[in-house]
N, CA, C and O atoms as a Maestro MAE file, in Angstrom:
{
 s_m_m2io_version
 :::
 2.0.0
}

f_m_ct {
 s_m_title
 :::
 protein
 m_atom[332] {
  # First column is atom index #
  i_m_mmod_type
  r_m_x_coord
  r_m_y_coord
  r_m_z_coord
  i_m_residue_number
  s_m_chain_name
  s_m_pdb_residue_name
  s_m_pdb_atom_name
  i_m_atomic_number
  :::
  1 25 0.841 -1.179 0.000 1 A "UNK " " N  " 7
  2 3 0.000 0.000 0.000 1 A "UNK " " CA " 6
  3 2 0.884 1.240 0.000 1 A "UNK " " C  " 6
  4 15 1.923 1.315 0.657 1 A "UNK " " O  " 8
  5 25 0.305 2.416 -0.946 2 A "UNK " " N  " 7
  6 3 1.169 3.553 -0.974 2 A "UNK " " CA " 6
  7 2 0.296 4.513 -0.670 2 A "UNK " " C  " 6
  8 15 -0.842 4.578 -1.134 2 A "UNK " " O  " 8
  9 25 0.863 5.408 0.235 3 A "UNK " " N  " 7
  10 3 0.236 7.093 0.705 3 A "UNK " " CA " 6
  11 2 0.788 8.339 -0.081 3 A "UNK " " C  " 6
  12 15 2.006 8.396 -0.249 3 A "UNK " " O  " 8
  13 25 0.193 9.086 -0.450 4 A "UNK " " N  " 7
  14 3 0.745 10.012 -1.009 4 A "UNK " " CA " 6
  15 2 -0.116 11.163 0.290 4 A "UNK " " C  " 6
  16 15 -1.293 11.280 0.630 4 A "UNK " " O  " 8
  17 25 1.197 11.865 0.731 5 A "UNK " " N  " 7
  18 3 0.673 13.239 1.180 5 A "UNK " " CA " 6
  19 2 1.345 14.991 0.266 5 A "UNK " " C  " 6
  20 15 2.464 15.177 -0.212 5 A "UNK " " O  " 8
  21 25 0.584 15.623 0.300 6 A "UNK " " N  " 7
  22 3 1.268 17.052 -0.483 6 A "UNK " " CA " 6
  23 2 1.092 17.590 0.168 6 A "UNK " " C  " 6
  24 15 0.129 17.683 0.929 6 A "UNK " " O  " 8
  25 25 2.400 18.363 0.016 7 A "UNK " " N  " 7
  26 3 2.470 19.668 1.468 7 A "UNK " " CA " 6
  27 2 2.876 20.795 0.480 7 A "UNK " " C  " 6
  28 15 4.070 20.663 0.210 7 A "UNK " " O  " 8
  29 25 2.215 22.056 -0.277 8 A "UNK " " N  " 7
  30 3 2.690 23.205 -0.587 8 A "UNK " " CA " 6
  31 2 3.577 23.707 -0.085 8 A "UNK " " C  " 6
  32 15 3.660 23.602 1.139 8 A "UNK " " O  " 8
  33 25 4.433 24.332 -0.701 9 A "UNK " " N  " 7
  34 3 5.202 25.138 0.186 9 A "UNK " " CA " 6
  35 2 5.925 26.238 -0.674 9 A "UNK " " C  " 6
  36 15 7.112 26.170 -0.992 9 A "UNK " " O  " 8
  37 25 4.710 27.691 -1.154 10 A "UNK " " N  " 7
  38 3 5.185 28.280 -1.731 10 A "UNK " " CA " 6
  39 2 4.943 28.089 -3.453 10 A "UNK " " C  " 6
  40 15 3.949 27.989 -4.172 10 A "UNK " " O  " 8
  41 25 6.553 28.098 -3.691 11 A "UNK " " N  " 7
  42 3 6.619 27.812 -5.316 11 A "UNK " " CA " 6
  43 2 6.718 26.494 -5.456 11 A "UNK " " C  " 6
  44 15 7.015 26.068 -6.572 11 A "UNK " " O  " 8
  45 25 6.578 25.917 -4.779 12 A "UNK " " N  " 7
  46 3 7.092 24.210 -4.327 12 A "UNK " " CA " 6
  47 2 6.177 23.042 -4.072 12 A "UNK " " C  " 6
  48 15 5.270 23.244 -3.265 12 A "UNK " " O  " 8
  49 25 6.230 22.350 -4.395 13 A "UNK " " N  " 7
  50 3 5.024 21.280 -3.551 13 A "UNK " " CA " 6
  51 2 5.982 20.203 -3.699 13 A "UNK " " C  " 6
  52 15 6.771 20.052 -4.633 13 A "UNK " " O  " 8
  53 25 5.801 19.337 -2.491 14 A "UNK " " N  " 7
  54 3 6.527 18.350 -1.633 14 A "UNK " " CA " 6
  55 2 6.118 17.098 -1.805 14 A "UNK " " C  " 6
  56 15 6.698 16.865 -0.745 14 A "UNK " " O  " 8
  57 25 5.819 16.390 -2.015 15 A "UNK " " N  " 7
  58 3 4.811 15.108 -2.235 15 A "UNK " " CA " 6
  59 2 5.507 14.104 -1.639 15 A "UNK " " C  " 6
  60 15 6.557 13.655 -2.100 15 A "UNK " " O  " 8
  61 25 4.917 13.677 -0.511 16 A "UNK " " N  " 7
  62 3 5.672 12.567 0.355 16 A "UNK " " CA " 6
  63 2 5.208 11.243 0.226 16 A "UNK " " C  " 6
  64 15 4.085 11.069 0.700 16 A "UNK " " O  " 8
  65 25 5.816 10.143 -0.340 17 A "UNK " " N  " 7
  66 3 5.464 8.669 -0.747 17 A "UNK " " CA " 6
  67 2 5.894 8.332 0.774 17 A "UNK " " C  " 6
  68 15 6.930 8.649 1.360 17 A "UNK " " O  " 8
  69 25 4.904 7.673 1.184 18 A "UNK " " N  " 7
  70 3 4.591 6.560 2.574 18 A "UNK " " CA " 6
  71 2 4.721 5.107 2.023 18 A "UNK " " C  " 6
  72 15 3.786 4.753 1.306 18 A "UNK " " O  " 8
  73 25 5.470 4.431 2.181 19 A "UNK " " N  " 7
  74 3 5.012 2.533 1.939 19 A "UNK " " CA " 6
  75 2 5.269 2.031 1.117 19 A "UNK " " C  " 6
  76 15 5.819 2.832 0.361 19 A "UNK " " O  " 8
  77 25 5.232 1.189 0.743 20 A "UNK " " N  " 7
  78 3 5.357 0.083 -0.895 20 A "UNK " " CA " 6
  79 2 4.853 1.024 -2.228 20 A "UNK " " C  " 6
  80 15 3.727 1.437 -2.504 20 A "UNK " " O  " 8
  81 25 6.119 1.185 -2.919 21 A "UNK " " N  " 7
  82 3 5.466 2.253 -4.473 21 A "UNK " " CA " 6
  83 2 6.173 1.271 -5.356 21 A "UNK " " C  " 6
  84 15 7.366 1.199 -5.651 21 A "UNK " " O  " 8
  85 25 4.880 0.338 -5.797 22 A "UNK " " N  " 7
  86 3 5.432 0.182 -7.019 22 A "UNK " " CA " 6
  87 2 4.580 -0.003 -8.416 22 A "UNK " " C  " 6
  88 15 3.565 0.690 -8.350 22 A "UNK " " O  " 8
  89 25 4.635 -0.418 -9.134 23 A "UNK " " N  " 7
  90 3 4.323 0.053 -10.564 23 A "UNK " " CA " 6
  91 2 3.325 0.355 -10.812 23 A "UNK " " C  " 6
  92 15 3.120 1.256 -11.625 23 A "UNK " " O  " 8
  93 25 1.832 -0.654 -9.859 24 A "UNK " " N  " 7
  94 3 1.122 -0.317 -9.998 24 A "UNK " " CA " 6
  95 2 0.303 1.155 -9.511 24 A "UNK " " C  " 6
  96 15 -0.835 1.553 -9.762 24 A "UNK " " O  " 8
  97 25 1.630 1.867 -8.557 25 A "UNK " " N  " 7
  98 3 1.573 3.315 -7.990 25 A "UNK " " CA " 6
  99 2 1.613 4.558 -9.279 25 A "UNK " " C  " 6
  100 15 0.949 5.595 -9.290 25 A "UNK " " O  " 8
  101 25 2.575 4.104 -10.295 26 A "UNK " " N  " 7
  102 3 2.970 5.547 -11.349 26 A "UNK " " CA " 6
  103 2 1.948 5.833 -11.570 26 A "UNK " " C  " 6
  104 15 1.763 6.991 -11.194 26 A "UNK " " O  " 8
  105 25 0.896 5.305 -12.109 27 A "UNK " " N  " 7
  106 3 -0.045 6.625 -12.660 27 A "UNK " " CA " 6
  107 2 -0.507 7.785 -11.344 27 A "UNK " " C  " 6
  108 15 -0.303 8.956 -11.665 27 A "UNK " " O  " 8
  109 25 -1.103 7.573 -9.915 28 A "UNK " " N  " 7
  110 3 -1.315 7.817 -9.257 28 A "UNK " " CA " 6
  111 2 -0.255 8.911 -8.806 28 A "UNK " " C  " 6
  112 15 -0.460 10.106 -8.592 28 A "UNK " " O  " 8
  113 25 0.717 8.323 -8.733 29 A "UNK " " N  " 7
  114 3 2.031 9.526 -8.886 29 A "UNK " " CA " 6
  115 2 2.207 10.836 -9.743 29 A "UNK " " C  " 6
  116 15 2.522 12.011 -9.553 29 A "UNK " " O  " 8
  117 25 1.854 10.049 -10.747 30 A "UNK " " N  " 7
  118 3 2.009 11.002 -11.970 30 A "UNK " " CA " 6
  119 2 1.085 12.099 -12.036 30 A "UNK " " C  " 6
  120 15 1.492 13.253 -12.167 30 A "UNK " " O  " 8
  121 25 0.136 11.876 -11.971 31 A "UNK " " N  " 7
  122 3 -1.306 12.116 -11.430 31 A "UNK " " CA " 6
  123 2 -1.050 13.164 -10.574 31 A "UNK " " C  " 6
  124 15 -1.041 14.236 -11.179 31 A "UNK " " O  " 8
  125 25 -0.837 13.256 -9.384 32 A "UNK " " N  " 7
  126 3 -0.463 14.021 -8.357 32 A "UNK " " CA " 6
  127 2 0.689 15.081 -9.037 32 A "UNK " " C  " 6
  128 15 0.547 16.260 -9.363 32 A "UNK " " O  " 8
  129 25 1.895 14.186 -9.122 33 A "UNK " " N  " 7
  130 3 3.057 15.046 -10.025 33 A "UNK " " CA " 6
  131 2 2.104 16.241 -10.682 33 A "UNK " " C  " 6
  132 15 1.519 16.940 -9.855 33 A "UNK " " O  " 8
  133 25 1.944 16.470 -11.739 34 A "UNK " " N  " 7
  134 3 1.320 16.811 -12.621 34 A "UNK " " CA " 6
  135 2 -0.177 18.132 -12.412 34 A "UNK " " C  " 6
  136 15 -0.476 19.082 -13.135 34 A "UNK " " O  " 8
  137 25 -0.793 17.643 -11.174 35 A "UNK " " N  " 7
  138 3 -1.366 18.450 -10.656 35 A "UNK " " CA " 6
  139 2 -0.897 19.574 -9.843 35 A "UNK " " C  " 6
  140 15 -1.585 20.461 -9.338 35 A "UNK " " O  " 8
  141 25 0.641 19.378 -9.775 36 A "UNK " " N  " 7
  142 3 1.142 20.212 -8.640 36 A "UNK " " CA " 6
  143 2 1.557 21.225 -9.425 36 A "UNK " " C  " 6
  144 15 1.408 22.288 -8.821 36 A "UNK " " O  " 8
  145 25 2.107 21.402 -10.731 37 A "UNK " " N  " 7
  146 3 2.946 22.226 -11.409 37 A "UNK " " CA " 6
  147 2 4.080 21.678 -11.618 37 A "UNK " " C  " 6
  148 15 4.298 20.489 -11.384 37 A "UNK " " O  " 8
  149 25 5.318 22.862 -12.297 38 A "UNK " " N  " 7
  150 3 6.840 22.577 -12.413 38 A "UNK " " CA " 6
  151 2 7.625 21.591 -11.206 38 A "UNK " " C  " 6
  152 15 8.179 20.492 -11.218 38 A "UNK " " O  " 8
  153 25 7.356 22.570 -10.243 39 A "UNK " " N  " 7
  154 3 8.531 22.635 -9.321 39 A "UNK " " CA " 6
  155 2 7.768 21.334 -8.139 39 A "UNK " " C  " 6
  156 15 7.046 21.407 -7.145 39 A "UNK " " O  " 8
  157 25 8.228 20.524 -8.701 40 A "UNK " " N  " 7
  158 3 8.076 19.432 -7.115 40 A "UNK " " CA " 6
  159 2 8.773 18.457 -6.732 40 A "UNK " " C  " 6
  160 15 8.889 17.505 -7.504 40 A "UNK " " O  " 8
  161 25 9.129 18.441 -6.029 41 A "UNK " " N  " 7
  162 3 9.751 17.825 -5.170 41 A "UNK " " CA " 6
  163 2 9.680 16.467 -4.313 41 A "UNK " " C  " 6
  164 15 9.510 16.495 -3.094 41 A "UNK " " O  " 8
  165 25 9.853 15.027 -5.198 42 A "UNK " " N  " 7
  166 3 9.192 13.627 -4.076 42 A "UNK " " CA " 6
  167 2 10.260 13.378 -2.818 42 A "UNK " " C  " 6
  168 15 11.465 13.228 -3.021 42 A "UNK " " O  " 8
  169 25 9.806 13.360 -1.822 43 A "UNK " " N  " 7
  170 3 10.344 13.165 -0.451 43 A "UNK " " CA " 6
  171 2 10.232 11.573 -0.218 43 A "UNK " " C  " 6
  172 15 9.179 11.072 0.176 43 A "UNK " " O  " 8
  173 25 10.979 11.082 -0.392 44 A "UNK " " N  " 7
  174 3 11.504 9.421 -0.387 44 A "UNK " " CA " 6
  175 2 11.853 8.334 1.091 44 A "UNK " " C  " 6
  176 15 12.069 7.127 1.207 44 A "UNK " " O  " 8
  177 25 11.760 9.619 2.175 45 A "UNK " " N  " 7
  178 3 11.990 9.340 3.646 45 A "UNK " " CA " 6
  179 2 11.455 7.918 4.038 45 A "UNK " " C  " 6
  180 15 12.097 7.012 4.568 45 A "UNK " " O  " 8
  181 25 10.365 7.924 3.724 46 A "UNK " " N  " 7
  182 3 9.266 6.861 4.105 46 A "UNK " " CA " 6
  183 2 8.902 5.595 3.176 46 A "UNK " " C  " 6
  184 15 8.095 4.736 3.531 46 A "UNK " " O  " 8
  185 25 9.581 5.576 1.958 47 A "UNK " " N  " 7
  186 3 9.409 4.546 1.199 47 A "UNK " " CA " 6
  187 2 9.867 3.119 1.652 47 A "UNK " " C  " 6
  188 15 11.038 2.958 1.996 47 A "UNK " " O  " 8
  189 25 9.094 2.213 1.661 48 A "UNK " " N  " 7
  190 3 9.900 0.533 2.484 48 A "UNK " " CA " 6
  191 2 9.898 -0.200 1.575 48 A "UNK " " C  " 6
  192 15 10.681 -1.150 1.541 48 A "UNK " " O  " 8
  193 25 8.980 0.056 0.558 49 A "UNK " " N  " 7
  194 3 9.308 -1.403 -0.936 49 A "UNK " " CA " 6
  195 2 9.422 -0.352 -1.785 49 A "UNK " " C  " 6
  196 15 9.050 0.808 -1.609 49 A "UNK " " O  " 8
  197 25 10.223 -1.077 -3.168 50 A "UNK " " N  " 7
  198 3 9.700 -0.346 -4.527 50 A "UNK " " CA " 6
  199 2 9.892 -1.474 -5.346 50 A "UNK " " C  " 6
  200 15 10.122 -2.521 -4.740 50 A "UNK " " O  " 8
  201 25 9.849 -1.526 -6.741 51 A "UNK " " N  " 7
  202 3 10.517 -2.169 -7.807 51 A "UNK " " CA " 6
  203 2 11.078 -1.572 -9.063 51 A "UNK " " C  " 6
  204 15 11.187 -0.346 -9.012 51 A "UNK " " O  " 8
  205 25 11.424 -2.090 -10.070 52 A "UNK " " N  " 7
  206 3 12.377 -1.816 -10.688 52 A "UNK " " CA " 6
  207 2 11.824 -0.186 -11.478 52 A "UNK " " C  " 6
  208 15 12.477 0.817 -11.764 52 A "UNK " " O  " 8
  209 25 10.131 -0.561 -11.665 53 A "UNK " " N  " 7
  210 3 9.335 0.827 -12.830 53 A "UNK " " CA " 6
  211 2 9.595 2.063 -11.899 53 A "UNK " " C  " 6
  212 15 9.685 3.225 -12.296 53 A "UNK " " O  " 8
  213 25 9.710 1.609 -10.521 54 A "UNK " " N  " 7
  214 3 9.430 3.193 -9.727 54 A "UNK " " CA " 6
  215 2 10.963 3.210 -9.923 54 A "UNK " " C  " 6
  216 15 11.363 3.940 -10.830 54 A "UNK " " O  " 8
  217 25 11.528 2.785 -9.487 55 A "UNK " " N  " 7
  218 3 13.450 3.319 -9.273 55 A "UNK " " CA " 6
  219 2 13.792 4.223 -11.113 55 A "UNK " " C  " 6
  220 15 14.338 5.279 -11.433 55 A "UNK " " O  " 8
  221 25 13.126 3.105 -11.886 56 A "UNK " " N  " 7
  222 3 13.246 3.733 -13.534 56 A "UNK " " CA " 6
  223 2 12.642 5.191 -13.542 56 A "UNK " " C  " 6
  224 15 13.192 6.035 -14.249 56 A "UNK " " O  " 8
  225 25 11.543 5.524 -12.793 57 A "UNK " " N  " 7
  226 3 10.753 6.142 -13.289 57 A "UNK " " CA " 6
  227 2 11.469 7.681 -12.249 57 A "UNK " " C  " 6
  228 15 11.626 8.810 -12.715 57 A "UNK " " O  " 8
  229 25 11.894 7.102 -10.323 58 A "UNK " " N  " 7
  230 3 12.468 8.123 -10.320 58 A "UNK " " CA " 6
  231 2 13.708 8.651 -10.998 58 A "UNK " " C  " 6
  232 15 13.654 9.847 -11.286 58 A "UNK " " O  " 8
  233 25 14.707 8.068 -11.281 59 A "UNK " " N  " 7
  234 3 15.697 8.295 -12.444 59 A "UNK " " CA " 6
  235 2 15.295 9.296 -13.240 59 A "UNK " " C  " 6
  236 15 15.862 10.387 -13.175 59 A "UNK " " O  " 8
  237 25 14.110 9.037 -14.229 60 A "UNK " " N  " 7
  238 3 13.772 10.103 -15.174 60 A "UNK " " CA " 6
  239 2 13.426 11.402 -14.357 60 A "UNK " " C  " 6
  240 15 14.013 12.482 -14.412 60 A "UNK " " O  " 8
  241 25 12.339 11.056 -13.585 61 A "UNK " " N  " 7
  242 3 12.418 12.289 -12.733 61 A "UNK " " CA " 6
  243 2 13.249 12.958 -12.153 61 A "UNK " " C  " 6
  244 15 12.875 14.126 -12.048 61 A "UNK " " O  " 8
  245 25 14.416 12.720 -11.631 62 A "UNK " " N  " 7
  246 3 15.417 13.404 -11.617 62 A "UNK " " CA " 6
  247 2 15.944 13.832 -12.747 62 A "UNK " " C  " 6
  248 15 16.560 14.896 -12.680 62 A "UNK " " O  " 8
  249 25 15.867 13.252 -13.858 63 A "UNK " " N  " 7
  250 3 16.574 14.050 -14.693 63 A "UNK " " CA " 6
  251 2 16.057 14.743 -15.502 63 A "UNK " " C  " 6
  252 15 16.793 15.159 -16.397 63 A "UNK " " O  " 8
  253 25 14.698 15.118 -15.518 64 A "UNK " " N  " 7
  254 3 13.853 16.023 -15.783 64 A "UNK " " CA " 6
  255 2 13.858 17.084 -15.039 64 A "UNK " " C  " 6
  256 15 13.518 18.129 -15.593 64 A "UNK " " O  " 8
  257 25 14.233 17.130 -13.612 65 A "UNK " " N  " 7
  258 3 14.598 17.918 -12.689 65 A "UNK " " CA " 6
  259 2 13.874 18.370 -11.331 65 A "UNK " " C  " 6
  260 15 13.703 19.433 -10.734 65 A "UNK " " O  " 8
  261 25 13.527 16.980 -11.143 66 A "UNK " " N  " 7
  262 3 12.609 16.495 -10.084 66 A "UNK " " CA " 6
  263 2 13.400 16.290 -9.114 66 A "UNK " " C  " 6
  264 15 14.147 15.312 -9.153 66 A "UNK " " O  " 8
  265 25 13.412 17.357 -7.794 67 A "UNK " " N  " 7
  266 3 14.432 16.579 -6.503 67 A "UNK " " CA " 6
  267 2 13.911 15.690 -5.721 67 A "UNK " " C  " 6
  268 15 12.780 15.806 -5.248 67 A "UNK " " O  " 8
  269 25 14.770 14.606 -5.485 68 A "UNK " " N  " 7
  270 3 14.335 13.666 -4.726 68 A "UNK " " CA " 6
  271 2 15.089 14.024 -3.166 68 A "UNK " " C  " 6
  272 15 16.220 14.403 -2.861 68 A "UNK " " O  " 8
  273 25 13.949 13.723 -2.436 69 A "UNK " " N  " 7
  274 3 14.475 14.751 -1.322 69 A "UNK " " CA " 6
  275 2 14.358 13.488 0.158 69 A "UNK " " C  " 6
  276 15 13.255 13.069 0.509 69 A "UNK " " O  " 8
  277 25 15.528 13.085 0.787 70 A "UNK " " N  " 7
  278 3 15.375 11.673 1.759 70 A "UNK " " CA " 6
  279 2 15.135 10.903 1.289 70 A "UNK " " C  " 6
  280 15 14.195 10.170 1.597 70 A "UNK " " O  " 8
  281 25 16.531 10.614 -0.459 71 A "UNK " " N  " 7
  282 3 16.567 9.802 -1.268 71 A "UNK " " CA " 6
  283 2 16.870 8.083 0.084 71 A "UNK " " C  " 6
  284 15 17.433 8.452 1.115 71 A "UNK " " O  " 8
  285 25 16.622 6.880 0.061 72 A "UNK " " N  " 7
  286 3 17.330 6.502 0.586 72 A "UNK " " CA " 6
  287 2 18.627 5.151 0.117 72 A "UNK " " C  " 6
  288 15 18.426 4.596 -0.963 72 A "UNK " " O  " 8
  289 25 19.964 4.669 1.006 73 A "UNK " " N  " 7
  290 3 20.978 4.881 0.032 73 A "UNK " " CA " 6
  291 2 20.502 3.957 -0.973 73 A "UNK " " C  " 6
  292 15 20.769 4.075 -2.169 73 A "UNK " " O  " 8
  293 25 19.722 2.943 -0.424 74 A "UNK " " N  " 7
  294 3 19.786 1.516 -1.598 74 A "UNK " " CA " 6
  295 2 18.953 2.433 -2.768 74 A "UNK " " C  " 6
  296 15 19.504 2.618 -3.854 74 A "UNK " " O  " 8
  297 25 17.722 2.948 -2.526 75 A "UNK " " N  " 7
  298 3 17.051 3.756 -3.701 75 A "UNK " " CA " 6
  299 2 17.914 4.311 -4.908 75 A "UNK " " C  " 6
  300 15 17.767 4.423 -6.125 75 A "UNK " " O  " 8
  301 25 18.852 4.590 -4.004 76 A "UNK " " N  " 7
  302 3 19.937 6.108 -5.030 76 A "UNK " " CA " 6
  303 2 20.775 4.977 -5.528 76 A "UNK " " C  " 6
  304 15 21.319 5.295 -6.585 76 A "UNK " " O  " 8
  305 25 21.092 3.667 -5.104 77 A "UNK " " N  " 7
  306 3 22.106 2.794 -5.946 77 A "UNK " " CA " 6
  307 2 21.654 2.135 -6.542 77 A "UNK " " C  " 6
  308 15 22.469 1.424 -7.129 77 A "UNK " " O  " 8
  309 25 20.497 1.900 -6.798 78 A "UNK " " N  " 7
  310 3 19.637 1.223 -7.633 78 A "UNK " " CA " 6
  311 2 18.808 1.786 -8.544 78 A "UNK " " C  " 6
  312 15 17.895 1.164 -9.087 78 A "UNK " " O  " 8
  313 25 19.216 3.568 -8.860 79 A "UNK " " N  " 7
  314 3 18.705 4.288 -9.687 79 A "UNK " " CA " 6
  315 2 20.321 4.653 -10.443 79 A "UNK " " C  " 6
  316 15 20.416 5.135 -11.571 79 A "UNK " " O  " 8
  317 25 21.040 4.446 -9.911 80 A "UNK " " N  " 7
  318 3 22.711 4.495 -10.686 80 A "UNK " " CA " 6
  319 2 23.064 3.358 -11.578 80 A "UNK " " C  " 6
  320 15 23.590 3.546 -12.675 80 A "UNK " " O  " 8
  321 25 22.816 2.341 -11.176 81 A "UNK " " N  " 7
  322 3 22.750 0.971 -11.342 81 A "UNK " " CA " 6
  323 2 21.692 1.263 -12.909 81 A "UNK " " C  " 6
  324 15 22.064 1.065 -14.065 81 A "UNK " " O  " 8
  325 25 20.477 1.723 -12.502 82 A "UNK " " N  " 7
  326 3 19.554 1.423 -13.903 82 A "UNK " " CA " 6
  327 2 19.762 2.438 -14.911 82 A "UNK " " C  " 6
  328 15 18.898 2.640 -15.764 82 A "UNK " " O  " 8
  329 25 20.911 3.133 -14.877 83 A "UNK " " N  " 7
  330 3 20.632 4.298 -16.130 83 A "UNK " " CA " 6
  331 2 21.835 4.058 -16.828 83 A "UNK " " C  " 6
  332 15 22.092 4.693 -17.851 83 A "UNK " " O  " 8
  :::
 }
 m_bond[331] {
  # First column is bond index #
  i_m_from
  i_m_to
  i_m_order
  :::
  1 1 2 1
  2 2 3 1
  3 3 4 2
  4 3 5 1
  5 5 6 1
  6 6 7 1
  7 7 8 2
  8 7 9 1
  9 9 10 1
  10 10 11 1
  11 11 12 2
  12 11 13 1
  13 13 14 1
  14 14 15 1
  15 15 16 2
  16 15 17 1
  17 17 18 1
  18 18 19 1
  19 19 20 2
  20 19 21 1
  21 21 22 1
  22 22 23 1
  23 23 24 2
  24 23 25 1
  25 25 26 1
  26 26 27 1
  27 27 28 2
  28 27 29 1
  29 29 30 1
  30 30 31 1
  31 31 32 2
  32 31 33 1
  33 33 34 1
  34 34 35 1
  35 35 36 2
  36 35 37 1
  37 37 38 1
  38 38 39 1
  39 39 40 2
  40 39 41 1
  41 41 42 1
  42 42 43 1
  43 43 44 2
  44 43 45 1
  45 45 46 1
  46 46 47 1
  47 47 48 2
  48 47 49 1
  49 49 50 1
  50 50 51 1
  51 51 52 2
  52 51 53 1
  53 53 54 1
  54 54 55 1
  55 55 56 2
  56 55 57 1
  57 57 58 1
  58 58 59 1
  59 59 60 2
  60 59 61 1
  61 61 62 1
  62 62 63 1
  63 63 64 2
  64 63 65 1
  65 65 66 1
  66 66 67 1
  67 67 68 2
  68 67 69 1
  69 69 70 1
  70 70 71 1
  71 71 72 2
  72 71 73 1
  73 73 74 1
  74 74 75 1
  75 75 76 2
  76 75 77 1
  77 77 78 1
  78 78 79 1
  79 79 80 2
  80 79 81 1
  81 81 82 1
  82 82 83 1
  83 83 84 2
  84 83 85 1
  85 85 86 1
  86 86 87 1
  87 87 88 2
  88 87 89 1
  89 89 90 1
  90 90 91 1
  91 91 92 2
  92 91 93 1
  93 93 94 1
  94 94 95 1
  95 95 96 2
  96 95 97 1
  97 97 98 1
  98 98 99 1
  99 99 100 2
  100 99 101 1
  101 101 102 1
  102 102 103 1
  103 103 104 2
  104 103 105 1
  105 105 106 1
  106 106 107 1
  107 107 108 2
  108 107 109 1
  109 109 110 1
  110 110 111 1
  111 111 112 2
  112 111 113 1
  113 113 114 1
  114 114 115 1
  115 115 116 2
  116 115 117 1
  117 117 118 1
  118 118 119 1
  119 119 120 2
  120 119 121 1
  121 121 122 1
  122 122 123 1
  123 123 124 2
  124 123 125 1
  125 125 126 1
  126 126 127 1
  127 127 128 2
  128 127 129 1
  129 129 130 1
  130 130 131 1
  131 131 132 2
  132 131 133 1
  133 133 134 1
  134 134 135 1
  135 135 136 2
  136 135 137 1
  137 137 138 1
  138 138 139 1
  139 139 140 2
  140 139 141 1
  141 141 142 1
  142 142 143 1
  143 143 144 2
  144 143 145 1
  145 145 146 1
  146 146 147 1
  147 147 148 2
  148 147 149 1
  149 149 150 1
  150 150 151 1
  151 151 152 2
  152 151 153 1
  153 153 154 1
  154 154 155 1
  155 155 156 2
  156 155 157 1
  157 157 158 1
  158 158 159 1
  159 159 160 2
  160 159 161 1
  161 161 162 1
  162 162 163 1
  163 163 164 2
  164 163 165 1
  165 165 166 1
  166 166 167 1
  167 167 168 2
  168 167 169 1
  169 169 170 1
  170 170 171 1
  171 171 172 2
  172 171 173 1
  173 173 174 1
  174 174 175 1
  175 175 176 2
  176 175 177 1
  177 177 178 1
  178 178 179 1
  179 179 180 2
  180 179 181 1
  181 181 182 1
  182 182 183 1
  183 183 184 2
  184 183 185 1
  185 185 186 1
  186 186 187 1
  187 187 188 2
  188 187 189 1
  189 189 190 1
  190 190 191 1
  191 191 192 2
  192 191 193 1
  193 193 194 1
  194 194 195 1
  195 195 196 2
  196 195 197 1
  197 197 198 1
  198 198 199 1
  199 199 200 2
  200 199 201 1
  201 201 202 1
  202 202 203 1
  203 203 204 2
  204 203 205 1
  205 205 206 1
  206 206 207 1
  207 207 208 2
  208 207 209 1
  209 209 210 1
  210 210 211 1
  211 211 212 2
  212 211 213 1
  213 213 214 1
  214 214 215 1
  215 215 216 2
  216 215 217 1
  217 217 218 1
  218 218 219 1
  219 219 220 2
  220 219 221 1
  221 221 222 1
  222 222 223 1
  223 223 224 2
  224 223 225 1
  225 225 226 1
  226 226 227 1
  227 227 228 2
  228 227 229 1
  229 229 230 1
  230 230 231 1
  231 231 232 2
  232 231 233 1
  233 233 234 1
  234 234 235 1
  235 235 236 2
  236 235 237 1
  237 237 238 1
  238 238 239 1
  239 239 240 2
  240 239 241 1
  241 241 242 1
  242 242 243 1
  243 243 244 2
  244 243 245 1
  245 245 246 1
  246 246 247 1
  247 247 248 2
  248 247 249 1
  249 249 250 1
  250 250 251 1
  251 251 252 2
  252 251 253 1
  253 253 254 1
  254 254 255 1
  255 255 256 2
  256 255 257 1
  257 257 258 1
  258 258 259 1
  259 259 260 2
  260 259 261 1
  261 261 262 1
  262 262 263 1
  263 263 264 2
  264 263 265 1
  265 265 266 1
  266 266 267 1
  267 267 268 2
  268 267 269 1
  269 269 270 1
  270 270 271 1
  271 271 272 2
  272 271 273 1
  273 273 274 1
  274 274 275 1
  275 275 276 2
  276 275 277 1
  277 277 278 1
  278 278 279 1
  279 279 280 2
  280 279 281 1
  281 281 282 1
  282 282 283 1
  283 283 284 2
  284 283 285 1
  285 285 286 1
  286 286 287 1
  287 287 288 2
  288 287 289 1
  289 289 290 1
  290 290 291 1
  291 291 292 2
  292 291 293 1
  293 293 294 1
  294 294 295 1
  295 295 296 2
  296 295 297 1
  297 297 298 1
  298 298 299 1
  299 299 300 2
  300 299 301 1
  301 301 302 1
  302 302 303 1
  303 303 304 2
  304 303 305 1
  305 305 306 1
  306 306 307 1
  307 307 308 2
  308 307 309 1
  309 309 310 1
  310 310 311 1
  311 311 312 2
  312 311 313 1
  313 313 314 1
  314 314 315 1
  315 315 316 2
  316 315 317 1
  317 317 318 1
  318 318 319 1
  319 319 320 2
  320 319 321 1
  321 321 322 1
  322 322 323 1
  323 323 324 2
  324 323 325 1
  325 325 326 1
  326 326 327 1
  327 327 328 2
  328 327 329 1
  329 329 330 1
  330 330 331 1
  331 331 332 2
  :::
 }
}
């Protein structure tokens, strides 16, 4: 199960993933993404599962210029690993 909370902040919106995100989460993500504007920011603090589409998918988002914010380390080596 995945939580999405959004916290504005400004020019910014924060979007905090809670729990297991995985593939069947992106649209829902995206979804949210997308409603927020440019500038947002996924907060990764709280994530406990993923699989391979979300790690792919944050990758792109970062390099679209999406900060991932309380990346955590296995997340960030397993988004190095896939690009």
């Amino acid at each position: 199960m995945l939580k999405l909370e959004r916290n504005p902040d400004g020019e910014r919106t924060t979007i905090r993933l809670i729990g297991c995100a995985q593939s069947e989460h992106l649209g829902e993500i995206t979804n949210q993404m997308g409603s927020c504007g440019p500038n947002v920011t996924l907060d990764l603090e709280e994530v406990t599962v993923t699989d391979v589409h979300v790690i792919r998918f944050l990758g792109t988002c970062e390099k679209d210029g999406t900060e991932l914010l309380h990346c955590p380390s296995y997340i960030r080596e397993w988004i190095s690993r896939e690009q």
